[in-house]
N, CA, C and O atoms as CSV, one atom per row, in Angstrom:
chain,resi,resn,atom,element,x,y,z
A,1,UNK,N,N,108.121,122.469,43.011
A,1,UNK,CA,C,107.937,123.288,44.164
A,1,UNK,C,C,107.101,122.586,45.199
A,1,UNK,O,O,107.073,123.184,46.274
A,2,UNK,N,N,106.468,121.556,45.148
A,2,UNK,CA,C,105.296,121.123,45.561
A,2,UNK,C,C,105.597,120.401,46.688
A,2,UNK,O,O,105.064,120.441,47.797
A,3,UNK,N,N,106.918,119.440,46.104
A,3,UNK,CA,C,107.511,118.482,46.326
A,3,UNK,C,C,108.600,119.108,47.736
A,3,UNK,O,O,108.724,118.440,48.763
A,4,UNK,N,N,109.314,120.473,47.539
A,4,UNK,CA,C,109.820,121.211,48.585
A,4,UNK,C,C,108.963,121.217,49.680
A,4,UNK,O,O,109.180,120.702,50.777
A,5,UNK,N,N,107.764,121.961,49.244
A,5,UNK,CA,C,106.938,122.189,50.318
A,5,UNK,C,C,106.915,120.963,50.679
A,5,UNK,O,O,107.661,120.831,51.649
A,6,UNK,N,N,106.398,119.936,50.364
A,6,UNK,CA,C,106.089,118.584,51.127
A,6,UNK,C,C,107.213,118.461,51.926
A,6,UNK,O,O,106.880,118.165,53.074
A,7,UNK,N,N,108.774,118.602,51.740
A,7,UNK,CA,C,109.539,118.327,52.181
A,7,UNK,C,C,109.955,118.951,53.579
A,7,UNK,O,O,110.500,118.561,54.612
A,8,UNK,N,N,109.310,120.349,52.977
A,8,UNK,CA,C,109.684,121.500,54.660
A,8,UNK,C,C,108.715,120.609,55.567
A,8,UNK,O,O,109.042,120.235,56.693
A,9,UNK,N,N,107.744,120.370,55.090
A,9,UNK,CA,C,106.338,120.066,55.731
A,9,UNK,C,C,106.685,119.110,56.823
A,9,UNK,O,O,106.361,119.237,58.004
A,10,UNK,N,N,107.653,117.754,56.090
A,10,UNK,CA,C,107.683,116.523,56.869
A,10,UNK,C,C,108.943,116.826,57.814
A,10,UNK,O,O,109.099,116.179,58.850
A,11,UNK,N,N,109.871,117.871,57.406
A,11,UNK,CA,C,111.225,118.193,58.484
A,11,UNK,C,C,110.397,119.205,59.539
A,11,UNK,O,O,110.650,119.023,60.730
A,12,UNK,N,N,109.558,120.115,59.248
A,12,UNK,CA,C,109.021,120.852,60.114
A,12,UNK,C,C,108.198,119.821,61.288
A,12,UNK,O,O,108.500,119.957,62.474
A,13,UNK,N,N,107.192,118.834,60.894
A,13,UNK,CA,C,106.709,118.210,61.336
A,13,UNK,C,C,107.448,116.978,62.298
A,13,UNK,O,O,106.916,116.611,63.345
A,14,UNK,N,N,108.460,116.519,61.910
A,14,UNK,CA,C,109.399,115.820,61.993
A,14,UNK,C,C,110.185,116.610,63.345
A,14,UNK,O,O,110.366,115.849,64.296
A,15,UNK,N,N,110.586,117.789,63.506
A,15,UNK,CA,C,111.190,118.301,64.461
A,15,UNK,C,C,110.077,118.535,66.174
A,15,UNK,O,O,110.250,118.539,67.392
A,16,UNK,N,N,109.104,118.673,65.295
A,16,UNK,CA,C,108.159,119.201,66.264
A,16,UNK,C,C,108.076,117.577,67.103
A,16,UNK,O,O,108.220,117.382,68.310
A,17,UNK,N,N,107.889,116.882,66.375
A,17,UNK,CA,C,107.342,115.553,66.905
A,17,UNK,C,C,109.056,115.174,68.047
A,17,UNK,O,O,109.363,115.232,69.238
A,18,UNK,N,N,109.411,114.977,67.347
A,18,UNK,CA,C,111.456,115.193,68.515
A,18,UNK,C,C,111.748,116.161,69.987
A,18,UNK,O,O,112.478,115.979,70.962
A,19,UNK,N,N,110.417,117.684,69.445
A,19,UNK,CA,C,111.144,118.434,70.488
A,19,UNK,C,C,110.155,118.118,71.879
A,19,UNK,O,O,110.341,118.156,73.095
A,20,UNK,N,N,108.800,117.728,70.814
A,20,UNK,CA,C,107.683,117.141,72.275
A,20,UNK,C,C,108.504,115.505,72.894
A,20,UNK,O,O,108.666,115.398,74.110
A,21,UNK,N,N,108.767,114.837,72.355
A,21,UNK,CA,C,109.427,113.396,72.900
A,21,UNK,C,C,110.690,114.110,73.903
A,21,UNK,O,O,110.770,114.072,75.131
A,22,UNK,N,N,111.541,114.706,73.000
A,22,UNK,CA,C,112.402,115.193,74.364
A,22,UNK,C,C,111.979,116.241,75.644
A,22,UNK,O,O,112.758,116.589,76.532
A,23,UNK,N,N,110.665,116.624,75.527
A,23,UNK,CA,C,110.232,117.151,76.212
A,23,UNK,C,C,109.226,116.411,77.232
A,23,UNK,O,O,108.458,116.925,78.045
A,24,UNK,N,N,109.449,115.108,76.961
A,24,UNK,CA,C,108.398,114.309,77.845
A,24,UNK,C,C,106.395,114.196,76.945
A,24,UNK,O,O,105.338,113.590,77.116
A,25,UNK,N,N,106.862,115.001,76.233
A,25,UNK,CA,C,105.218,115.227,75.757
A,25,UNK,C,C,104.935,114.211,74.788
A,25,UNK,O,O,105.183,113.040,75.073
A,26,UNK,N,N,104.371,114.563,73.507
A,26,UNK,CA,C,104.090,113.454,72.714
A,26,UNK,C,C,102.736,113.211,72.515
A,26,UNK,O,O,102.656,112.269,71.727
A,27,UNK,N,N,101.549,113.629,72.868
A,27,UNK,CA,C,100.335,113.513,72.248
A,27,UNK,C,C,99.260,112.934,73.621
A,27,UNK,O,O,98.047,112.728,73.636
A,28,UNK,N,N,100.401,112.784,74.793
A,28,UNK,CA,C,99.439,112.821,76.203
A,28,UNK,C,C,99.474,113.802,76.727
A,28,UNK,O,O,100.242,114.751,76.566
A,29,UNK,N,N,98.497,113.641,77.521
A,29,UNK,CA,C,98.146,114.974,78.930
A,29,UNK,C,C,99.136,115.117,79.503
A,29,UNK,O,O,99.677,114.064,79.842
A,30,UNK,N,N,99.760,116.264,79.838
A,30,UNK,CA,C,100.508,116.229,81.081
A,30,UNK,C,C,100.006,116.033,82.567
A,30,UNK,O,O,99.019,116.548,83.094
A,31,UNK,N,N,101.040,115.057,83.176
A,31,UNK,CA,C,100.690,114.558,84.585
A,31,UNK,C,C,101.137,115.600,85.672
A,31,UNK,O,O,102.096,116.371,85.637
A,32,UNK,N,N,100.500,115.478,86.326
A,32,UNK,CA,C,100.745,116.402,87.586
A,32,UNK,C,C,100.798,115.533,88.965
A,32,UNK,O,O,100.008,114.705,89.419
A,33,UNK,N,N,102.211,116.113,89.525
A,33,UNK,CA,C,102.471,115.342,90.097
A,33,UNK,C,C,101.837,114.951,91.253
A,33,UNK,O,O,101.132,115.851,91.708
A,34,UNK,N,N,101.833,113.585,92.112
A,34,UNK,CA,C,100.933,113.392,93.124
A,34,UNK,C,C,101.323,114.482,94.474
A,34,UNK,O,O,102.382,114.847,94.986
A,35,UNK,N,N,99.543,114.834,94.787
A,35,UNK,CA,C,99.850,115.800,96.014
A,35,UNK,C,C,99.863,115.196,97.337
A,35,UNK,O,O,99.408,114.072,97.546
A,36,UNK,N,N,100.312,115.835,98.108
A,36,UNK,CA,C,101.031,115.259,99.403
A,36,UNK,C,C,99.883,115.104,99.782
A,36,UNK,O,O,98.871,115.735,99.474
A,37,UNK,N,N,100.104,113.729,100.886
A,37,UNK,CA,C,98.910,113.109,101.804
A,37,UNK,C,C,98.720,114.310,103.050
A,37,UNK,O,O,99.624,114.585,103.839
A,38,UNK,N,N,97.457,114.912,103.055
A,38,UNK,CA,C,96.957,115.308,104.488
A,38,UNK,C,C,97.052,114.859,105.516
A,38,UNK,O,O,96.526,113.800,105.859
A,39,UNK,N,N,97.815,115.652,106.287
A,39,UNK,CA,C,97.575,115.258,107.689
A,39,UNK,C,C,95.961,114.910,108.378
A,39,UNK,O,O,95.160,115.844,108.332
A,40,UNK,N,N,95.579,113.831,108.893
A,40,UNK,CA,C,94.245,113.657,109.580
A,40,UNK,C,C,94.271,114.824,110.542
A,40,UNK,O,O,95.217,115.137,111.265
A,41,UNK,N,N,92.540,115.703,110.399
A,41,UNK,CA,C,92.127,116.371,111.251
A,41,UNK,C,C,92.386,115.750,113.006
A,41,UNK,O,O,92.121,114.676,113.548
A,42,UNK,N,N,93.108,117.192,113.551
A,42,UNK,CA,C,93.358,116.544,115.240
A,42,UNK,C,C,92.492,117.274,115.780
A,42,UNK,O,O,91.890,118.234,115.299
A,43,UNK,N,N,92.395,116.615,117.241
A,43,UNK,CA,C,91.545,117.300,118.169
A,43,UNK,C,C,92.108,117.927,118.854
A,43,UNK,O,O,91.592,118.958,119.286
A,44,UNK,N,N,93.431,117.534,119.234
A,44,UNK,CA,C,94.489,118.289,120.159
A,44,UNK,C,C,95.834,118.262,119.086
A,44,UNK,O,O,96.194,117.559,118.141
A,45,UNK,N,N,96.402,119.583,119.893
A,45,UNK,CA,C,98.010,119.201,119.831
A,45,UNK,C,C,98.910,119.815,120.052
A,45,UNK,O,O,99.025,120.963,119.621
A,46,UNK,N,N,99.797,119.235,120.779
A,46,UNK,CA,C,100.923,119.002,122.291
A,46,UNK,C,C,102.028,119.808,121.329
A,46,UNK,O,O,102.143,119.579,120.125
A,47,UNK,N,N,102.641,120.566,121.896
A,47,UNK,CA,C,104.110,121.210,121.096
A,47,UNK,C,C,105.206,120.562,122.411
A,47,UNK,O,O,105.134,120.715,123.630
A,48,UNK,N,N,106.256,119.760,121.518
A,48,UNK,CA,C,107.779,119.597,122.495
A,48,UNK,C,C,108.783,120.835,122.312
A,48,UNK,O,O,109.466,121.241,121.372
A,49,UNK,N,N,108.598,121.191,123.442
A,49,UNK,CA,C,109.918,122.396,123.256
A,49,UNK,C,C,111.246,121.684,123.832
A,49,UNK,O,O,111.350,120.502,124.163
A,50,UNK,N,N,112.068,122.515,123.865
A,50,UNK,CA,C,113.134,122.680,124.830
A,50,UNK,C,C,112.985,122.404,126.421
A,50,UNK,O,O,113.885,121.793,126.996
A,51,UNK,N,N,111.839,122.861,127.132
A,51,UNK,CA,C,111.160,122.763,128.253
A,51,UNK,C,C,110.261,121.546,128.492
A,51,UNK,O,O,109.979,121.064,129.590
A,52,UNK,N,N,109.898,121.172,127.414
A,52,UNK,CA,C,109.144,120.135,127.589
A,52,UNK,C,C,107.843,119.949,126.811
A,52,UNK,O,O,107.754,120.680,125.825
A,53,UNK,N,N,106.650,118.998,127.078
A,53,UNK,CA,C,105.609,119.584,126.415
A,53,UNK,C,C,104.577,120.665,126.961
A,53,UNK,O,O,104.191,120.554,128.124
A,54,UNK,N,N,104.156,121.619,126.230
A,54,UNK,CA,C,103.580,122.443,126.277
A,54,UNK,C,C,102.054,122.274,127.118
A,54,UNK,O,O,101.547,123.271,127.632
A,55,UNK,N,N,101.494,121.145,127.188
A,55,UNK,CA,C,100.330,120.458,127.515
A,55,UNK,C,C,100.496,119.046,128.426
A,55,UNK,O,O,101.051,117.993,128.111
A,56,UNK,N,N,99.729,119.462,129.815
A,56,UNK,CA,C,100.566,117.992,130.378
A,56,UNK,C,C,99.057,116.911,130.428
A,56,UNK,O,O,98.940,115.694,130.579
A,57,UNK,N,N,98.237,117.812,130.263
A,57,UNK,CA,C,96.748,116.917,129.842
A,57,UNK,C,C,95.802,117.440,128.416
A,57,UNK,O,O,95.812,118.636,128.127
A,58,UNK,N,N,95.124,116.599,127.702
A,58,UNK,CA,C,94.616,117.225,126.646
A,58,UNK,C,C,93.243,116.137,126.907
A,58,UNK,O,O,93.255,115.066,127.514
A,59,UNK,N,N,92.138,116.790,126.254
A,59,UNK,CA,C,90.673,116.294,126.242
A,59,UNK,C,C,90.695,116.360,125.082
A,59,UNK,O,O,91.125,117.210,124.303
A,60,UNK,N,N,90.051,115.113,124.924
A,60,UNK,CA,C,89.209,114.724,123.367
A,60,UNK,C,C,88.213,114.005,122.887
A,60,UNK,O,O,87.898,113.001,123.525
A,61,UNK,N,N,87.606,114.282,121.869
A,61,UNK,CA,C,85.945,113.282,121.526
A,61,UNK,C,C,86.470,111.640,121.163
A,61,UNK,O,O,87.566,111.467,120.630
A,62,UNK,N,N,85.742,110.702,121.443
A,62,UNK,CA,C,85.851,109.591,120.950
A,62,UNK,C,C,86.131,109.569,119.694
A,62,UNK,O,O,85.498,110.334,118.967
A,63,UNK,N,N,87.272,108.585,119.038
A,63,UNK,CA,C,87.439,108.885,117.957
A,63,UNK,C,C,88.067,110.241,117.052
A,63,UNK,O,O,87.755,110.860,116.035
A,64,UNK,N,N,89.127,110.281,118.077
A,64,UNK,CA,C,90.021,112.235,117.868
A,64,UNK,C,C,91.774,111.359,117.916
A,64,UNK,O,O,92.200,110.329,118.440
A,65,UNK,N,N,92.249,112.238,117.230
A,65,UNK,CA,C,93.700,112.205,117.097
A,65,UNK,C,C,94.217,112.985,117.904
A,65,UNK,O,O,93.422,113.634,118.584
A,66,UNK,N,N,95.808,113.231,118.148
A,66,UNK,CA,C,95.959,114.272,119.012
A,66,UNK,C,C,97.701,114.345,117.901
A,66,UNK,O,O,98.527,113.489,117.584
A,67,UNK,N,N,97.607,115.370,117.720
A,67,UNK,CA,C,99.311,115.701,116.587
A,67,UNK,C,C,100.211,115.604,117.884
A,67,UNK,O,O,99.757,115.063,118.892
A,68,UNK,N,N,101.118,115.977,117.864
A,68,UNK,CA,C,102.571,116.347,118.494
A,68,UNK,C,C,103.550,117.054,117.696
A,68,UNK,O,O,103.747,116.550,116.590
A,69,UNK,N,N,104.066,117.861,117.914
A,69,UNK,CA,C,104.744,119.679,117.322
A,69,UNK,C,C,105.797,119.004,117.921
A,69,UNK,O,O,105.677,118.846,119.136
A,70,UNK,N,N,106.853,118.537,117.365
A,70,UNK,CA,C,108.600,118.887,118.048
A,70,UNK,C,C,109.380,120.224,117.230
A,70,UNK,O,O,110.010,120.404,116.189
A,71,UNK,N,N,108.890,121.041,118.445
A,71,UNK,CA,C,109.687,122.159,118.163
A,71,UNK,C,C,111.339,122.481,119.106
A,71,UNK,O,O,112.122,123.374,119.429
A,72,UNK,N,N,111.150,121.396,119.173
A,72,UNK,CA,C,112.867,121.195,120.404
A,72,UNK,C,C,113.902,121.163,119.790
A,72,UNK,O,O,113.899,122.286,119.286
A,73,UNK,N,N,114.907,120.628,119.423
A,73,UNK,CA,C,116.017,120.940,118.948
A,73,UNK,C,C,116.588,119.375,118.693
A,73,UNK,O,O,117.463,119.014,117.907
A,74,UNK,N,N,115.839,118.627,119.570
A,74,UNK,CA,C,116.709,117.648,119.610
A,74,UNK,C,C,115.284,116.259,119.181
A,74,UNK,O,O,114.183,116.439,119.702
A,75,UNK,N,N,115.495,114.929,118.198
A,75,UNK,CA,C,114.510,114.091,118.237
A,75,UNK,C,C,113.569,113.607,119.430
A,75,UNK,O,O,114.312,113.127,120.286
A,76,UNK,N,N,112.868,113.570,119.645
A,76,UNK,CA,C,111.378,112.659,120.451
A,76,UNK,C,C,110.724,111.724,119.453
A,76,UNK,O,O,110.412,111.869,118.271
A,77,UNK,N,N,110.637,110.912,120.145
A,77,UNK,CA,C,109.575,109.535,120.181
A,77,UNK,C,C,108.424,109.611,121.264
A,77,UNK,O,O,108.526,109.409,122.474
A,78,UNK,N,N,107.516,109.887,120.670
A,78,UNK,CA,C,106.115,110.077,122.082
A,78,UNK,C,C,105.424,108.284,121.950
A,78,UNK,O,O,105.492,107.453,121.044
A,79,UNK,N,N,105.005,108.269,122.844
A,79,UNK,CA,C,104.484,106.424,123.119
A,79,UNK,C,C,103.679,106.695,123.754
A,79,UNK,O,O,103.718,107.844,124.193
A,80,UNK,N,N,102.390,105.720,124.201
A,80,UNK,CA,C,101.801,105.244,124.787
A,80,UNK,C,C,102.134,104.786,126.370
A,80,UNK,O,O,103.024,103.944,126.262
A,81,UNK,N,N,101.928,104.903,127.282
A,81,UNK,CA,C,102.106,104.360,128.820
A,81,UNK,C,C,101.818,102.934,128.400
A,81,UNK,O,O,101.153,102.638,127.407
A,82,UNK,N,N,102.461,101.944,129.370
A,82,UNK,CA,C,103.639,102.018,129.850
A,82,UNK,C,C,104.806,101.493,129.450
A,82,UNK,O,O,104.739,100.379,128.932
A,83,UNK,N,N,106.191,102.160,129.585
A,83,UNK,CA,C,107.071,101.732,129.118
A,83,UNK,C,C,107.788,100.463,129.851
A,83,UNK,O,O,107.700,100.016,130.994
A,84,UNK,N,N,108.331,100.182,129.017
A,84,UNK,CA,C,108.658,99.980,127.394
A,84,UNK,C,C,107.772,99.403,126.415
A,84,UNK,O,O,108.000,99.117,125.240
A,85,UNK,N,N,106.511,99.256,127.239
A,85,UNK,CA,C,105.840,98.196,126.071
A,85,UNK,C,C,104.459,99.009,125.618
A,85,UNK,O,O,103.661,98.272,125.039
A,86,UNK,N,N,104.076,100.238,125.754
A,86,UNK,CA,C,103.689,100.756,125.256
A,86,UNK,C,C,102.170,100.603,124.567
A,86,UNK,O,O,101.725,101.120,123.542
A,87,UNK,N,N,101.631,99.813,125.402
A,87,UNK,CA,C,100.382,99.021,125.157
A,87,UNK,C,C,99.275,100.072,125.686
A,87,UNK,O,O,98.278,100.072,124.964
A,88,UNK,N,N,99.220,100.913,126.709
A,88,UNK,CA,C,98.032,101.653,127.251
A,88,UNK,C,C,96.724,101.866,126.239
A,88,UNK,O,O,95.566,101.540,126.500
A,89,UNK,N,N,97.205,102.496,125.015
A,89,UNK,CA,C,96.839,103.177,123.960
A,89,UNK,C,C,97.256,103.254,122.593
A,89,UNK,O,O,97.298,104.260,121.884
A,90,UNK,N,N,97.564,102.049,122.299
A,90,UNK,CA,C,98.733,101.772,120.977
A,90,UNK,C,C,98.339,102.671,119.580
A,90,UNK,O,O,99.048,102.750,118.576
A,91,UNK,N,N,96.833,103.415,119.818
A,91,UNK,CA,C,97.056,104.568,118.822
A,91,UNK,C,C,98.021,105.731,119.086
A,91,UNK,O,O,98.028,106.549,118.166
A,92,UNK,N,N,98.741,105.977,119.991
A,92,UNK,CA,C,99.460,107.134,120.184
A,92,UNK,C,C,100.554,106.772,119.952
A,92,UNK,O,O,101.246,107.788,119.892
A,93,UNK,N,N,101.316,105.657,119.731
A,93,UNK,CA,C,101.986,104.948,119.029
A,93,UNK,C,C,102.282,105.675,117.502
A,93,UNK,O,O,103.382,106.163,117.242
A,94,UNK,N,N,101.455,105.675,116.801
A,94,UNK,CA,C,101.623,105.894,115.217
A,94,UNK,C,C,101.972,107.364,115.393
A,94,UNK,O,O,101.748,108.026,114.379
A,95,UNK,N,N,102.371,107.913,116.229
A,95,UNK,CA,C,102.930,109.699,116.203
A,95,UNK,C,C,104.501,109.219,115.350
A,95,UNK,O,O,104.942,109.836,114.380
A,96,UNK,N,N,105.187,107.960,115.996
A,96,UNK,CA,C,106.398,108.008,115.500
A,96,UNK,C,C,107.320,108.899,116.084
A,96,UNK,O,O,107.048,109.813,116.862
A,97,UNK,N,N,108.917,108.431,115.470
A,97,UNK,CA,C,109.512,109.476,115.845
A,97,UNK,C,C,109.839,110.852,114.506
A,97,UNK,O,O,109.868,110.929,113.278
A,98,UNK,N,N,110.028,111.723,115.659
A,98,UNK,CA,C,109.891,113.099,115.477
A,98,UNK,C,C,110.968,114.144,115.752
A,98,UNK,O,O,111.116,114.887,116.722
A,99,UNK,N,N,111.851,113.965,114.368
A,99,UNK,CA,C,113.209,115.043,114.036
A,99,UNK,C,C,112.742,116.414,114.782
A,99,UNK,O,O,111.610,116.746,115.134
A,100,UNK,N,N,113.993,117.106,114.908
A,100,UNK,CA,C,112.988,118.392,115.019
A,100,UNK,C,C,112.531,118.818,113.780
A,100,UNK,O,O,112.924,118.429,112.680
A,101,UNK,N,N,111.390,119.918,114.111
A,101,UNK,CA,C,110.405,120.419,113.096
A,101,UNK,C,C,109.390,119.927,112.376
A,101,UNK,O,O,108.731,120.579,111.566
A,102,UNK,N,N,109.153,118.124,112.803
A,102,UNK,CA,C,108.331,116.923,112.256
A,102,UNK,C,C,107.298,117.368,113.043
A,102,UNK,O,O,107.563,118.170,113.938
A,103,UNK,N,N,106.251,117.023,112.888
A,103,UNK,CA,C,104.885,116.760,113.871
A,103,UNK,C,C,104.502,115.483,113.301
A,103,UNK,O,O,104.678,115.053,112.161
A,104,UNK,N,N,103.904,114.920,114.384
A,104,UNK,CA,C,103.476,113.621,114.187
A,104,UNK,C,C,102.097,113.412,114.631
A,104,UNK,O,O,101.756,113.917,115.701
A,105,UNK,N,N,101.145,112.633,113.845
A,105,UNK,CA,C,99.749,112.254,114.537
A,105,UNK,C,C,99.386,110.676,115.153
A,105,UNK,O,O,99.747,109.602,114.671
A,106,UNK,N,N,98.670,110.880,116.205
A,106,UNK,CA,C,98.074,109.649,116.516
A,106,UNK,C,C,97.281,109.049,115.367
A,106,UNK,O,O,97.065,109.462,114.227
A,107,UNK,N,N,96.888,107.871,116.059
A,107,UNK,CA,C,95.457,107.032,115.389
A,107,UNK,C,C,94.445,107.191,116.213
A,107,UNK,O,O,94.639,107.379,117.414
A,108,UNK,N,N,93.202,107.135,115.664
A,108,UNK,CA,C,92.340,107.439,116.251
A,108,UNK,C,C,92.126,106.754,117.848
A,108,UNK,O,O,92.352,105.584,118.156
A,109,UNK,N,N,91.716,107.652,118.583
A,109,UNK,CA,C,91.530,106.675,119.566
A,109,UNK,C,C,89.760,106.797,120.205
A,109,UNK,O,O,89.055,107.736,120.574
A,110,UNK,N,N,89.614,105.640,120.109
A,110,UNK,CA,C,88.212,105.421,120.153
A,110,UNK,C,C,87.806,104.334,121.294
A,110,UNK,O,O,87.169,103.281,121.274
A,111,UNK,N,N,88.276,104.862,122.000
A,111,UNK,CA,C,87.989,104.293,123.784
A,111,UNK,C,C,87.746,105.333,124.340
A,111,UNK,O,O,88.130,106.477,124.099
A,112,UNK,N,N,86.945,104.843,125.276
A,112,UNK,CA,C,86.742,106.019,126.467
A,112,UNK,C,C,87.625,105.919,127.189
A,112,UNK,O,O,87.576,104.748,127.567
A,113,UNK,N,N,88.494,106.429,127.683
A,113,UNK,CA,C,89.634,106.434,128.901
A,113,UNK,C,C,90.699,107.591,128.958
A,113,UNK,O,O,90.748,108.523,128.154
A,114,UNK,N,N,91.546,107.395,130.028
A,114,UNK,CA,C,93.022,108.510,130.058
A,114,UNK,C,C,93.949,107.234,129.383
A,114,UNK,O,O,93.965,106.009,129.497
A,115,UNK,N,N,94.728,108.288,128.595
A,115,UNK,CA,C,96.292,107.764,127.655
A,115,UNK,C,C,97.289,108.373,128.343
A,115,UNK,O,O,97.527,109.577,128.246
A,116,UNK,N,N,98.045,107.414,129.219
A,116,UNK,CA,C,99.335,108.138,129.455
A,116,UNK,C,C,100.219,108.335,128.467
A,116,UNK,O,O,99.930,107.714,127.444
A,117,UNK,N,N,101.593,109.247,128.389
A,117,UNK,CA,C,102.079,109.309,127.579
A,117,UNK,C,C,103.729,109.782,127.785
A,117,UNK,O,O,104.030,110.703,128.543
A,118,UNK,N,N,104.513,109.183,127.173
A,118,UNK,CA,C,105.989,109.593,127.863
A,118,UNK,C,C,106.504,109.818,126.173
A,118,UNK,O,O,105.788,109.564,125.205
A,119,UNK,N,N,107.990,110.381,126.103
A,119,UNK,CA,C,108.785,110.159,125.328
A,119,UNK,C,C,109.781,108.712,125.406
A,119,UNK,O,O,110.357,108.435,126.458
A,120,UNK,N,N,109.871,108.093,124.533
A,120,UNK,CA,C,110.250,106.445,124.467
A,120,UNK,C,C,111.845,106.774,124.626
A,120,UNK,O,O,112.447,105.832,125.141
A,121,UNK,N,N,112.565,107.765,124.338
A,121,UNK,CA,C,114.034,108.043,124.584
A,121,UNK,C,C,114.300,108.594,126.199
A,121,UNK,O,O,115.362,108.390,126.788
A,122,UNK,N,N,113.243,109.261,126.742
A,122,UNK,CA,C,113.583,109.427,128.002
A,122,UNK,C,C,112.231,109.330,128.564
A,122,UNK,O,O,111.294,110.125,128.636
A,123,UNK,N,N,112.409,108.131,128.938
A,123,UNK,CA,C,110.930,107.322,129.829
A,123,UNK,C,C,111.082,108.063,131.347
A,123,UNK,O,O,110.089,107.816,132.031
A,124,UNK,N,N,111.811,108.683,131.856
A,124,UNK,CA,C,111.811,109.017,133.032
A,124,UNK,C,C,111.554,110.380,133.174
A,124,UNK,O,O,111.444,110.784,134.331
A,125,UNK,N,N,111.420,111.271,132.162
A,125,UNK,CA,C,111.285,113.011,131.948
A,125,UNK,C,C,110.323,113.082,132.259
A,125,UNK,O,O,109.456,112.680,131.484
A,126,UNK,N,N,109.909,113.661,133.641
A,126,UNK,CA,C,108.511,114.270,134.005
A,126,UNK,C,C,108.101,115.127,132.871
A,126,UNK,O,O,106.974,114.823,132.483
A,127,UNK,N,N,108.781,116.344,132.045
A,127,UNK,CA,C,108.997,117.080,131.096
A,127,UNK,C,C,108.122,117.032,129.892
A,127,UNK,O,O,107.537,117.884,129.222
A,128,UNK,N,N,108.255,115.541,129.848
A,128,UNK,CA,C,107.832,114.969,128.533
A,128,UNK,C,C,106.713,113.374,128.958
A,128,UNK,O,O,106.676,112.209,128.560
A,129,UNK,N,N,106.043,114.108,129.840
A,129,UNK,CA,C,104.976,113.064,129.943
A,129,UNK,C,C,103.592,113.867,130.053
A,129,UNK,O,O,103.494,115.092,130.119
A,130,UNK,N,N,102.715,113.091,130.058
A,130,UNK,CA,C,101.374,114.090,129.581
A,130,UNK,C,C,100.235,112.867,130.215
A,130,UNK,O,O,100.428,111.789,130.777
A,131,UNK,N,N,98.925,113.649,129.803
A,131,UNK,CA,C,97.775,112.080,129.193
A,131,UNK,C,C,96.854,112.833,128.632
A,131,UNK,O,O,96.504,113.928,129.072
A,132,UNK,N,N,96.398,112.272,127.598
A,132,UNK,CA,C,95.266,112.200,126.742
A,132,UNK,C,C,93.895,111.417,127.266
A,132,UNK,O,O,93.883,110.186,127.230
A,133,UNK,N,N,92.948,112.022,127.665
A,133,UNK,CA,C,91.547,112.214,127.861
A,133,UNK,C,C,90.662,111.562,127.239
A,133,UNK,O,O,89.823,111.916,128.067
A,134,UNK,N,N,90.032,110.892,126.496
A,134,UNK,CA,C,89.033,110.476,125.555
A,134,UNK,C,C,88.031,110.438,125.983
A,134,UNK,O,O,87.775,109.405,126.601
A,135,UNK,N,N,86.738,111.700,125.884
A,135,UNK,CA,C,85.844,110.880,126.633
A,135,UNK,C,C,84.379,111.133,125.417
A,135,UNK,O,O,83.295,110.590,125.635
């Protein structure tokens, strides 16, 4: 009888050890998966509609981001003045482009000055030009 029991013992044991392996488990912690990167705290931020942007000037502390909201329908690319080369402020640059429903953030900008700012697909849209403040 002893010998049964031993036997349930090692098939019982034996299954358990199979149903954790096919289960990913096995005698580690379970991992949890990595959490999404935070958006950097902004100081401002501009919504693109349909109409245009919502904000055609924004103020900010040295060292402030400014997001961008495309709530339009259609992609934007926001840039830096002046086009095409986009040098004014090359932190406003890192907004990227922006599907609708994306928001995008600057890099810090840590100059004192005005940031002009256009959309890089239509450099000529009064609509979609702005400036950012830093002071």
């Amino acid at each position: 009888m002893s010998r049964l029991r031993s036997a349930g013992a090692y098939a019982l044991g034996l299954a358990v050890v199979l149903a954790l392996a096919a289960c990913g488990g096995g005698g580690g912690s379970p991992t949890n998966p990595p959490s999404p990167t935070p958006l950097p705290s902004v100081a401002a931020t501009i919504t693109i509609t349909t109409a245009g942007v919502d904000m055609k000037e924004v103020q900010i502390p040295v060292g402030g981001r400014v997001a961008f909201v495309n709530n339009d329908v259609v992609p934007h690319e926001m840039a830096s003045n002046p086009h095409p080369v986009h040098t004014d402020c090359p932190p406003l640059n890192e907004v990227g482009a922006l599907p609708p429903g994306r928001t995008g953030v600057s890099g810090a900008l840590n100059t004192v000055r005005s940031c002009g700012f256009h959309d890089h697909g239509q450099p000529g849209n009064t609509a979609l030009q702005g400036t950012v403040v830093v002071k």
